[in-house]
C-alpha positions, -999 to +999 in steps of 0.1 A: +436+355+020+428+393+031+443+382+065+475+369+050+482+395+027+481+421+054+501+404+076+524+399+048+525+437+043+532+441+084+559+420+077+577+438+049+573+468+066+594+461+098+618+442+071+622+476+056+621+495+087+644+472+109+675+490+097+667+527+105+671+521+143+705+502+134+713+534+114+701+562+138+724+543+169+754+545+141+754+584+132+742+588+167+771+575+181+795+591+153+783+625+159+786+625+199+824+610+194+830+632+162+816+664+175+830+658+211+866+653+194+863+689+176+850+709+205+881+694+222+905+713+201+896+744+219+869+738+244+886+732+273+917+748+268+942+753+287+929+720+311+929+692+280+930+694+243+929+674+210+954+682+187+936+697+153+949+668+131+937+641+156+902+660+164+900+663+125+907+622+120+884+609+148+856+627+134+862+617+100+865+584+109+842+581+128+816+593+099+834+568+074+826+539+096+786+548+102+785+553+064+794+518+062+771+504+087+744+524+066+753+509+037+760+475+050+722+476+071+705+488+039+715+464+014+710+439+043+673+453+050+663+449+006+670+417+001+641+394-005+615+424-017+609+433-047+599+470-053+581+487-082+599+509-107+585+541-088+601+530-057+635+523-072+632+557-092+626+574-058+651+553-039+676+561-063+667+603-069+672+607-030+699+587-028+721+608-061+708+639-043+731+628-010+760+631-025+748+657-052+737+681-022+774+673-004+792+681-032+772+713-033+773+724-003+812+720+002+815+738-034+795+769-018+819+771+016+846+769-006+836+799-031+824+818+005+860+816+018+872+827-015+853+857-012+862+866+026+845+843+050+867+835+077+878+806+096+857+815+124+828+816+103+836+789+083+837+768+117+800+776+123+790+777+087+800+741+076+788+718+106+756+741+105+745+737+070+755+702+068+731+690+098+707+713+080+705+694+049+706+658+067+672+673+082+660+683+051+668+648+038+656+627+066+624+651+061+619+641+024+624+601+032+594+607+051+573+626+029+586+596+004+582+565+020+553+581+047+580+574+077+570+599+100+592+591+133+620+604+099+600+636+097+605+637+135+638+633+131+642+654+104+625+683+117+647+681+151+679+684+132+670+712+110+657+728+150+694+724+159+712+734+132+695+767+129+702+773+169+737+760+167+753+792+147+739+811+179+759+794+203+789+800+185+827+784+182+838+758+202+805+754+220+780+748+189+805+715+182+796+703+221+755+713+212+757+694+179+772+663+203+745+664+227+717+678+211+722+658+174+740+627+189+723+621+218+691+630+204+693+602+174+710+574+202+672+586+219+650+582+184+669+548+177+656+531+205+621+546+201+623+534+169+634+503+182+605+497+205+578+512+175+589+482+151+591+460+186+554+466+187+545+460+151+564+427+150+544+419+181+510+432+169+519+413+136+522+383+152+491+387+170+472+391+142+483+361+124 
């Protein structure tokens, strides 16, 4: 019986887990297209440019459709388990504070440019603080759900959002392509190959 429910346990867990590689290769691959497209604008002027509304849409877009992968993979990865009410209250907390934080954050460069920040600035400021507080939230699912390849994660893009500002406009949009979007294409398939492993050690066991 001990033996079953712990391989039970294994098996909910890369249930749960099988989604965050899915969801790392999706914002991975939206931020090296999205940031590539707005370090085009002016990055390699006068050789090739992206005109600023088309730079503008591919990144946007490009973020819309790994929202809805993220979506679509975590209602995909809940179904069949049951979780106590402490893990839907946290589930549900972090997940309000997403879009509470966003909402925020846009509200604060807004009121900044109101009182004098320019466009410039503004160009380093937003991307910047954004990746900052994905960080910050990929570090709290960790300390949550005790994910620690997310506190890796986490951790990394705090690292480059505090360097980017530092590199300043257009070149911080190329770093954030590279460094962020790369970087998460890189933890997805080490996350990949961690939940390979427990699947396999799972089966062992049983």
């Amino acid at each position: 019986m001990l033996a079953l429910y712990n391989d039970q346990q294994r098996a909910v867990a890369v249930k749960m887990g099988g989604f965050v590689p899915g969801i790392m290769a999706g914002w991975g691959t939206a931020w090296l297209i999205g940031f590539t497209a707005l370090w085009l604008i002016d990055g390699l002027k006068p050789a090739f440019s992206l005109p600023i509304g088309l730079a503008i849409g591919i990144f946007i877009g490009v973020l819309v459709i790994a929202i809805g992968i993220s979506i679509w993979l975590g209602v995909r990865s809940s179904r069949g388990v049951k979780s106590g009410s402490a893990n839907a209250f946290s589930g549900t907390v972090y997940g309000v504070t997403w879009s509470v934080g966003s909402i925020a954050i846009g509200a604060i460069g807004g009121a900044l440019i109101q009182n004098g920040l320019s466009s410039d600035l503004a160009n380093l400021f937003y991307p910047s603080i954004y990746v900052f507080f994905v960080g910050i939230m990929y570090v709290m699912a960790g300390a949550i759900w005790q994910a620690v390849p997310s506190v890796i994660v986490g951790g990394w893009l705090v690292v480059i959002a505090a360097v980017a500002p530092f590199i300043g406009y257009p070149w911080h949009y190329l770093f954030f392509a590279i460094a962020g979007g790369v970087g998460l294409l890189l933890f997805s398939v080490l996350g990949r190959n961690l939940l390979n492993g427990s699947s396999a050690f799972a089966k062992a066991a049983a």
